[in-house]
C-alpha positions as CSV (number, residue, x, y, z in Angstrom):
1,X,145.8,55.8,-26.6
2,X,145.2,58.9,-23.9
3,X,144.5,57.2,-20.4
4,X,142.9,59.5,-18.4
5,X,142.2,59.9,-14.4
6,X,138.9,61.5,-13.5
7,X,138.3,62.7,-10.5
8,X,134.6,62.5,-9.7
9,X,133.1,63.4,-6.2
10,X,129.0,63.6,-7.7
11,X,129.1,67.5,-8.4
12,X,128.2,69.1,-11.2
13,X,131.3,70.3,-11.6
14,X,132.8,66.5,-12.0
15,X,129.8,66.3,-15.1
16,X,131.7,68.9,-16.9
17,X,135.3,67.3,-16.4
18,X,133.5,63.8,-17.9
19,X,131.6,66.2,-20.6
20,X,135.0,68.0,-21.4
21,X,136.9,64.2,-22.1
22,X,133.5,63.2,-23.9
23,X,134.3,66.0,-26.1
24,X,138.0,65.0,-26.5
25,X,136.7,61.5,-27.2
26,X,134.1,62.5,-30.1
27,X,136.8,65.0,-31.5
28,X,138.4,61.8,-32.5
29,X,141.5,61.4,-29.5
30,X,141.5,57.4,-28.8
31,X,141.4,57.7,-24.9
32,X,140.0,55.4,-21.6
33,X,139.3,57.1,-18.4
34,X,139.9,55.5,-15.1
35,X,137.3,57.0,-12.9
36,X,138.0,57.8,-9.3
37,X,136.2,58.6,-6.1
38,X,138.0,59.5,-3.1
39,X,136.2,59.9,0.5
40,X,137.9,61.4,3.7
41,X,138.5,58.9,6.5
42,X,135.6,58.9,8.8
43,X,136.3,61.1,11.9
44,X,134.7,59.2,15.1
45,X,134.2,60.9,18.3
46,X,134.0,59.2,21.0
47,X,133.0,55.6,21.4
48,X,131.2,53.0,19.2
49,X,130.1,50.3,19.0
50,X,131.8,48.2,16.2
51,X,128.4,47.6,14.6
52,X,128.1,51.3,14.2
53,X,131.5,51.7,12.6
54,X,130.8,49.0,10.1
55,X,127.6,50.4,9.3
56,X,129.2,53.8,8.7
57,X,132.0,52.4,6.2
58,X,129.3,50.3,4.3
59,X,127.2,52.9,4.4
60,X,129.8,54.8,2.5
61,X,131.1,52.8,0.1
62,X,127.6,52.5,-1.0
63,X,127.8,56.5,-1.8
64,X,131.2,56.0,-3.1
65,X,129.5,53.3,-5.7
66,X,126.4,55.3,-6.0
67,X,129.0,58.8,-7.3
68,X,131.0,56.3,-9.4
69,X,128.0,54.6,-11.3
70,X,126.7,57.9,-11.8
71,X,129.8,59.2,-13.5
72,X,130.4,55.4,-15.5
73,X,127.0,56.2,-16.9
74,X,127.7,59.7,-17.9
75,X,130.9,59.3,-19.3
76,X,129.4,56.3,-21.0
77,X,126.8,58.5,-22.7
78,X,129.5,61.3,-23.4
79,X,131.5,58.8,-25.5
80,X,134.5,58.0,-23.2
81,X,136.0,53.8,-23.0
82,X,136.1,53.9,-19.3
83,X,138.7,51.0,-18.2
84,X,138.0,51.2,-14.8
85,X,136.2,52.7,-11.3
86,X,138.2,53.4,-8.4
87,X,137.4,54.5,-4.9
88,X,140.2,55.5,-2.5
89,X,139.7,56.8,1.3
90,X,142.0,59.6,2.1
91,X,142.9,63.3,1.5
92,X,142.1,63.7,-2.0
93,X,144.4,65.4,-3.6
94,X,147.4,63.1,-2.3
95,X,145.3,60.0,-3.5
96,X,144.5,61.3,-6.6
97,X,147.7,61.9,-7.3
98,X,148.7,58.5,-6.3
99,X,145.9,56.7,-7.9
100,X,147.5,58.1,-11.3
101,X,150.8,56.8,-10.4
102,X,149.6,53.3,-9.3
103,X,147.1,53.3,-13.2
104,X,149.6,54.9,-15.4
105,X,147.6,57.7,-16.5
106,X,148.7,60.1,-19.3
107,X,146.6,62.7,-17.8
108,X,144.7,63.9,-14.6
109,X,141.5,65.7,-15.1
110,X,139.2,67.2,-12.8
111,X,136.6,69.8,-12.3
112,X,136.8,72.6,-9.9
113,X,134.3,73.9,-7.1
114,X,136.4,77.3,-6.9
115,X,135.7,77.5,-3.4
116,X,139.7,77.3,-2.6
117,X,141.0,79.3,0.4
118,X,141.8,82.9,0.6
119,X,143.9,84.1,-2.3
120,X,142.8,81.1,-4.3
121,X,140.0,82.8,-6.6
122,X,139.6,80.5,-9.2
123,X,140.1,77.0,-8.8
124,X,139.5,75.4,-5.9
125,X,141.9,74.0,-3.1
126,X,141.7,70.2,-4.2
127,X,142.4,70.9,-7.8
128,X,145.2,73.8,-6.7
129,X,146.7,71.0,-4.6
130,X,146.6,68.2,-7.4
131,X,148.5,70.6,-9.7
132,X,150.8,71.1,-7.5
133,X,151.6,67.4,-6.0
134,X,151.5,65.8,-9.2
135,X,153.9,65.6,-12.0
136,X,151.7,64.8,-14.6
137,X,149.6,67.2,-17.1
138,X,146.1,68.5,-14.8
139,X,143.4,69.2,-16.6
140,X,141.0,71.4,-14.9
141,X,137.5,72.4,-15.9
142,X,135.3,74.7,-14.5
């Protein structure tokens, strides 16, 4: 059996990475998907109070549950097993790539926003990154 990591972040473009596996899935390739959100670190200025912080990391975790029930629900209804949700606080290429170390994915797929940095046209600076940290096969869909 294909395990897969996929990337979701809420976009539309994450829909078409799950629709793409869906695809893969009612083609007849056995596969699971571990589905992963990954959230910058909150950037605080200045000082405050610790209510405030804990607020602010509930407060997005929620989203990070919200994006990943979203995407359990739509890969659900595109035919993929998902095994698992995961949400990881970081840079997100680095802890995608890591996050498919630590599940043992066959496979990282992703979609891509295309809004990479100058001289990266066509796929975006997350997904360019992913390819090029991780040593497994990347997947990208547009």
């Amino acid at each position: 059996m294909l395990k897969m990591l996929l990337a979701v972040d809420g976009s539309v473009h994450s829909l078409q990475a799950i629709d793409a596996v869906g695809r893969m899935a009612r083609g007849g390739v056995p596969l699971e998907a571990v589905l992963l959100n990954v959230r910058n670190p909150p950037a605080f200025y200045g000082e405050l109070p610790v209510l405030s912080i804990d607020e602010i990391e509930a407060a997005q975790i929620k989203a990070q549950d919200e994006v990943l029930t979203a995407a359990q629900t739509a890969a659900t209804a595109a035919g993929v097993k998902v095994r698992s949700t995961e949400r990881a606080v970081g840079l997100p290429a680095p802890e995608i790539v890591r996050v498919a170390g630590e599940q043992a994915v066959d496979q990282i797929v992703l979609g891509t926003h295309g809004r990479g940095a100058m001289g990266s046209l066509f796929i975006g600076s997350v997904a360019q990154q992913v390819v090029h940290l991780s040593k497994l096969p990347v997947l990208l869909v547009k």
